[in-house]
Rosetta silent file (secondary structure, phi, psi, omega in degrees, C-alpha in Angstrom):
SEQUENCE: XXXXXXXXXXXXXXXXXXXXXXXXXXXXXXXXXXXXXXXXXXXXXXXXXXXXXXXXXXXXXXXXXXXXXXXXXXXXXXXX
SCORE:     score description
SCORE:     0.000 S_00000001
   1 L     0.000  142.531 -160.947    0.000    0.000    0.000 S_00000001
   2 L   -79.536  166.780  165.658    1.449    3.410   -1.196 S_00000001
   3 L  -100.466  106.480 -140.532    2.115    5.899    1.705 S_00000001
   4 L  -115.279   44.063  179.524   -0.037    8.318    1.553 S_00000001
   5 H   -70.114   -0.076 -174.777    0.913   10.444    4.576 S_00000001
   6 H  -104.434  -12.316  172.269    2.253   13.530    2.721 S_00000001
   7 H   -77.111  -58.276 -176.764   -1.180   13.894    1.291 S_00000001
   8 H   -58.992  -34.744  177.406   -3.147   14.366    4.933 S_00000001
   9 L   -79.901  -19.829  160.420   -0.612   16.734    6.125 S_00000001
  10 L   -64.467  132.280 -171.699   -1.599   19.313    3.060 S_00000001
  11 L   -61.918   73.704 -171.657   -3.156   22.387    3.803 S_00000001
  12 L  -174.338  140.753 -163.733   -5.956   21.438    1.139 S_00000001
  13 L   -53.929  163.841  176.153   -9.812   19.970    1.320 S_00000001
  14 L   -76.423   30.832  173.766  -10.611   16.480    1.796 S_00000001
  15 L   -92.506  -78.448  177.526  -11.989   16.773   -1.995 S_00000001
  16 H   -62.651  -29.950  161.258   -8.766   17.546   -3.353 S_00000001
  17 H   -42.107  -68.400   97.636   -7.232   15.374   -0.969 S_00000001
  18 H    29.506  -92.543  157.816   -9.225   11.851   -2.698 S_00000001
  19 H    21.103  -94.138 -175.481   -8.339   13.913   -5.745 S_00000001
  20 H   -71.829  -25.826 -162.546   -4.284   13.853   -5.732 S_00000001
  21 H   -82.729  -14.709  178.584   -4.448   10.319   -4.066 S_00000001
  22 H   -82.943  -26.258  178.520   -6.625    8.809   -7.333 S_00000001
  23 H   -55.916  -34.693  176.400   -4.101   10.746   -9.422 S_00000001
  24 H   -83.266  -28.972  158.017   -1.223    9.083   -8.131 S_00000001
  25 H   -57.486  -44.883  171.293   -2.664    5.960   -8.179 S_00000001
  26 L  -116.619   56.713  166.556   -2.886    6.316  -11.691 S_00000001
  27 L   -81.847    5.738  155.280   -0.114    8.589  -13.043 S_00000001
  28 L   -65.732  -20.708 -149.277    1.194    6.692  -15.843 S_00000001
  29 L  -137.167  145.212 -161.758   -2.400    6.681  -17.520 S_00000001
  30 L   -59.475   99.083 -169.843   -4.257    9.100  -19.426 S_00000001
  31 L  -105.522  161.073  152.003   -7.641   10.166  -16.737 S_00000001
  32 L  -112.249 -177.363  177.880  -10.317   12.534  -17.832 S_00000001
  33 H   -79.667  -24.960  176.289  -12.716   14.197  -15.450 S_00000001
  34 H   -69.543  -39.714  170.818  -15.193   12.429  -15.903 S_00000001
  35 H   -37.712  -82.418 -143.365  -13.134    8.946  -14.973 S_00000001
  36 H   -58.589  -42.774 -170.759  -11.939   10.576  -11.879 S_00000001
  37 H   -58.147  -83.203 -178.553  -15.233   12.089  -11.079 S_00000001
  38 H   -20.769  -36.274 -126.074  -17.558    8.066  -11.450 S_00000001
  39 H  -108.577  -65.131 -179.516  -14.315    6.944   -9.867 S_00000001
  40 L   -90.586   10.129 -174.878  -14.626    9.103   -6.913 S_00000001
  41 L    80.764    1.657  178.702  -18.086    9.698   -6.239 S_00000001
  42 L  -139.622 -159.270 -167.585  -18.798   13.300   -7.152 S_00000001
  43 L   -82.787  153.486  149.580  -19.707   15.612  -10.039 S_00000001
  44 H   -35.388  -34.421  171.476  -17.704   16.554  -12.741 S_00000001
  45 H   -92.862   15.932 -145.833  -17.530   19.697  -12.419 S_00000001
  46 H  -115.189  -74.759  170.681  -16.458   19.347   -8.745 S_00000001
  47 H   -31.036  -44.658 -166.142  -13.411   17.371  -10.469 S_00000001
  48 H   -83.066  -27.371  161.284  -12.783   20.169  -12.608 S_00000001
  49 H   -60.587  -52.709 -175.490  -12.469   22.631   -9.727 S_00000001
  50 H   -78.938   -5.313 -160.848  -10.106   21.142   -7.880 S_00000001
  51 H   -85.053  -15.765 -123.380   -7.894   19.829  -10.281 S_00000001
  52 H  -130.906  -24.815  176.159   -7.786   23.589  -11.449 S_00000001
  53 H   -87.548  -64.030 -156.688   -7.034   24.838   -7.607 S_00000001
  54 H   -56.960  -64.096  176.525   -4.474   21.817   -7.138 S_00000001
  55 H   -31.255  -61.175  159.608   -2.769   23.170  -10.611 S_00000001
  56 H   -23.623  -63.508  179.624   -2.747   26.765   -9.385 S_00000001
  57 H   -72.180  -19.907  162.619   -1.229   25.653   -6.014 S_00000001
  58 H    87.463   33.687 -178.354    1.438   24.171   -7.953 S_00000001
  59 L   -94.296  -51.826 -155.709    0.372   20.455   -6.339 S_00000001
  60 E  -128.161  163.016 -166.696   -0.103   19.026   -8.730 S_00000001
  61 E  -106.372   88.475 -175.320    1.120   18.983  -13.003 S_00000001
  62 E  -100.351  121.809  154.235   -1.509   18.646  -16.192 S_00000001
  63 E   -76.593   86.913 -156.712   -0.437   17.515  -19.352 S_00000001
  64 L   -65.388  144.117  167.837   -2.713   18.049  -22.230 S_00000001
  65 L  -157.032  145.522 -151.082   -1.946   15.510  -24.873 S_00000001
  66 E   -98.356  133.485  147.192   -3.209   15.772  -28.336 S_00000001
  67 E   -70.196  158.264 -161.269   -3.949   12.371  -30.808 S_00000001
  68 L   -45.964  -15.958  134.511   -1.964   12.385  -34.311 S_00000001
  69 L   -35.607  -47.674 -161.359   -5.102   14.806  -35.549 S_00000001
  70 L    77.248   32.270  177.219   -4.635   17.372  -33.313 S_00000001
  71 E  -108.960  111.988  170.382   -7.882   16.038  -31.445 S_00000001
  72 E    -8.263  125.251  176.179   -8.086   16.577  -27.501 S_00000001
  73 L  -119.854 -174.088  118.110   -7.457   13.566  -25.290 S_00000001
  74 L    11.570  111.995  151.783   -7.569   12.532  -21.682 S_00000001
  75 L   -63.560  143.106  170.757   -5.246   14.513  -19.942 S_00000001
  76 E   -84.330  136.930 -178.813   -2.150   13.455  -17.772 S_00000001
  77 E  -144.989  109.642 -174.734   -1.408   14.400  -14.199 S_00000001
  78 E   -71.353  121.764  139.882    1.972   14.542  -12.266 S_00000001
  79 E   -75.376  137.326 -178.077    1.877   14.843   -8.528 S_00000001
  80 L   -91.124    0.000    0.000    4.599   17.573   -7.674 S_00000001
């Protein structure tokens, strides 16, 4: 089981909290908000707040990534 005691000690809601710990469970792989939201139990747009506060606070990383079109995929997300 990962340790995920550096998460609980952040100044930062128990939303966002959930949040970075499903991201890190899956940072190799491409989530959208909607995943994370079904995933985690709340709205989408809920999802889209915080990931948008955690960016801001510099918590967390998003990586946009484009298919060979130049059509919008799933985005990627580094814990900092």
């Amino acid at each position: 089981m990962a340790n995920y005691k550096k998460f609980w000690q952040m100044d930062v809601s128990p939303i966002s909290k959930l949040i970075l710990i499903y991201i890190s469970e899956n940072n190799s792989n491409n989530i959208s908000y909607s995943d994370i939201a079904y995933d985690c139990n709340i709205t989408r747009k809920t999802v889209i707040n915080h990931v948008k506060k955690l960016c801001d606070q510099g918590l967390i990383i998003k990586n946009f990534t484009l298919d060979s079109n130049g059509a919008s995929l799933p985005n990627s997300y580094s814990v900092v």
